[in-house]
N, C-alpha and C positions, 0 to 999 in steps of 0.2 A: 436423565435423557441424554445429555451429552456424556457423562463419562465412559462411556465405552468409544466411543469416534476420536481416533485421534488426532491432533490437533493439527490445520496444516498451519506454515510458515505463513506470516501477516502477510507476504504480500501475494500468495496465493488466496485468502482467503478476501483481499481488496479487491484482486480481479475476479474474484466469482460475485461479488456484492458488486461489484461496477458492470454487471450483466443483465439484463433480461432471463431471468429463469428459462422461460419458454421460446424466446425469439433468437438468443444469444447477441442479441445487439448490444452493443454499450450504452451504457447510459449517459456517458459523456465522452468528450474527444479523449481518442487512443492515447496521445500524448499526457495531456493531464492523468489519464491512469495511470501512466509509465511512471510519470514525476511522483505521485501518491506509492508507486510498488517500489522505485529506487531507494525512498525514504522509509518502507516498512522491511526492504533489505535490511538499511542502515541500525535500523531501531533493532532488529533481530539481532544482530551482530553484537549492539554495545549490551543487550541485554544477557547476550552469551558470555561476555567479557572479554571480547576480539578487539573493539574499537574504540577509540574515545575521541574527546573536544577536545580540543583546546581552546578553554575557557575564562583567559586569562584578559582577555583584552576587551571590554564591554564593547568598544567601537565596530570590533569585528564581528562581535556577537549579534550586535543590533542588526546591520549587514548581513547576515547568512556565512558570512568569508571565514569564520572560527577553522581553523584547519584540525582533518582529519589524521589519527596518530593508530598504530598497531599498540593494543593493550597487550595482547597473549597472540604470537603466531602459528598458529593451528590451526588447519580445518578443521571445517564443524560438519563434513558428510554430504554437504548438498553441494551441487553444481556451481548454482548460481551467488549463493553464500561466498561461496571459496574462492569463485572469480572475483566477487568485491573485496576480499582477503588479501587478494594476487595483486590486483591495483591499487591497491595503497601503499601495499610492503614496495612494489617498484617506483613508484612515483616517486619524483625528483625537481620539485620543492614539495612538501608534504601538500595535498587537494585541498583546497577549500571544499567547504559544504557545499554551499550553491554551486560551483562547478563540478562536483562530482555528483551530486543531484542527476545534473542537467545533462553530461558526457554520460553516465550510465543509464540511462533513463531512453538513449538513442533507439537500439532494439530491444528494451524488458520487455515491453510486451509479446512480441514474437516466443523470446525465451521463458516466458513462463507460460504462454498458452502452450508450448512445445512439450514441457514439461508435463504440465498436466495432463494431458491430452495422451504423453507414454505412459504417466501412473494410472491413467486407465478413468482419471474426475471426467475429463470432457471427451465428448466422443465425437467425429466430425462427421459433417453429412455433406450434403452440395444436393441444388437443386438448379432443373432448366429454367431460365426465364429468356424474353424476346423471341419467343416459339421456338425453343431449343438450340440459339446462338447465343447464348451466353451458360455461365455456369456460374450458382454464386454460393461460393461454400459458408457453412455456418458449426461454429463450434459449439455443444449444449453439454451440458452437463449431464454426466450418466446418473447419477444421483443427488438429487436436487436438498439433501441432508446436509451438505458440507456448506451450502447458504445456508440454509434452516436454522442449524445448530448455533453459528456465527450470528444470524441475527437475534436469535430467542437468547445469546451469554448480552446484545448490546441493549434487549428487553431488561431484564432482568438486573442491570446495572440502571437503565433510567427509570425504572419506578422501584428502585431502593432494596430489590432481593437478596442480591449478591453484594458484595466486595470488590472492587476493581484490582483485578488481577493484572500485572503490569504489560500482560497482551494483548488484553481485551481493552484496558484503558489506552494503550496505542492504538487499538482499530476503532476506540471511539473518535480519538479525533482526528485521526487521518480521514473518516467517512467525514466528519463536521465539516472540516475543511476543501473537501472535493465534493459538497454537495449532493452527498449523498444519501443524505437522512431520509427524505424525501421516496427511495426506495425500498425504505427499509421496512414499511407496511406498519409501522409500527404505534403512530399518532396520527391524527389529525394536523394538530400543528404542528408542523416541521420547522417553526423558526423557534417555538420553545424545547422542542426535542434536540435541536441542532445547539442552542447552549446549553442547554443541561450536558451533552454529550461531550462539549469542550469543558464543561465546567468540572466535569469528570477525569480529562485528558491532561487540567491545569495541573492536577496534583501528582502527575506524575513526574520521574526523575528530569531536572533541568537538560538536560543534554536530549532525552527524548523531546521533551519542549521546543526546545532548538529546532530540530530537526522536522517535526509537525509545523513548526513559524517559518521553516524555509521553503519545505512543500507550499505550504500556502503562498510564500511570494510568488514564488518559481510561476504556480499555475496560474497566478495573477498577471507574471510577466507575458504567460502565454497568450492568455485572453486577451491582454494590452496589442501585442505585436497583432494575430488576429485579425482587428477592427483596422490597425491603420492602411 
């Protein structure tokens, strides 16, 4: 079913799973998606072999503050890829995770609905509301296959089909983590689906770890600020 669809970039396919299929609303604050897509940037990169931790100091690791280092200097073809390429190679002291997180994470959203929306996935509409004074646009999905596909590879890893392929077990827990099991139609119980899917995401490389552990702060710091 899925091998013929190719595959998009994790955090194109976070933002289409952090959508309403039909409504195009998100499912959660813009922000915490942006922090979830900044982080399936990152994960994309060290998996290409672009990026790496530095992994050397537990205290910092504990922290999210492990700083970010250039493995191989190359673009990898994508826009948005190559701009997180471009800010690290200039940065001057090397980024911490949590703050490169948090600084890139400012407009992703905008720049990956932008994105998609040129490769032709979301298609935009707008409609009147308050009898024709206002206008409120909505971005949908032209083909609603690039969710589908993504949630039947995160099926098929939680009831034991498949193998966690080290993409799919990044989009399991970055969804775990942002709360998004819940729209993934996939169980009833969403709090045993939500750790099976971490439980999944555990066994992946430590640095992707990392990086899933600092999304998760990051949106936790957001929620915190938030309420006060």
């Amino acid at each position: 079913m899925t091998a013929s669809i190719p595959q998009l970039p994790l955090r194109d396919e976070l933002f289409l799973l952090g959508h309403n299929d039909d409504t195009g609303q998100p499912h959660l604050h813009r922000q915490a998606l942006a922090l979830g897509m900044a982080g399936a940037v990152l994960i994309d990169l060290f998996l290409a072999g672009r990026i790496t931790l530095d992994t050397t100091d537990d205290d910092a690791r504990r922290a999210g503050q492990e700083r970010l280092w250039l493995h191989l200097d190359r673009p990898v073809a994508d826009l948005i890829a190559d701009t997180a390429i471009a800010s690290v190679r200039y940065a001057n002291p090397a980024p911490t995770l949590r703050g490169w997180l948090t600084w890139f994470a400012d407009d992703l959203y905008e720049r990956t609905r932008a994105g998609l929306h040129a490769g032709g996935i979301l298609r935009h509409t707008s409609r009147r509301r308050l009898g024709g004074l206002a206008r409120a646009d909505t971005y949908l999905a032209s083909d609603t296959k690039w969710a589908v596909v993504a949630r039947a590879r995160l099926r098929y890893l939680a009831v034991g089909r498949d193998q966690p392929d080290n993409h799919t077990a990044a989009l399991a827990g970055l969804v775990a983590v942002l709360g998004l099991t819940t729209h993934l139609y996939l169980d009833d119980d969403t709090a045993a689906l939500t750790a099976q899917l971490r439980a999944i995401a555990a066994h992946h490389h430590p640095a992707v770890r990392d990086i899933t552990a600092a999304v998760d702060a990051a949106v936790g710091d957001l929620a915190t600020a938030a309420y006060r």
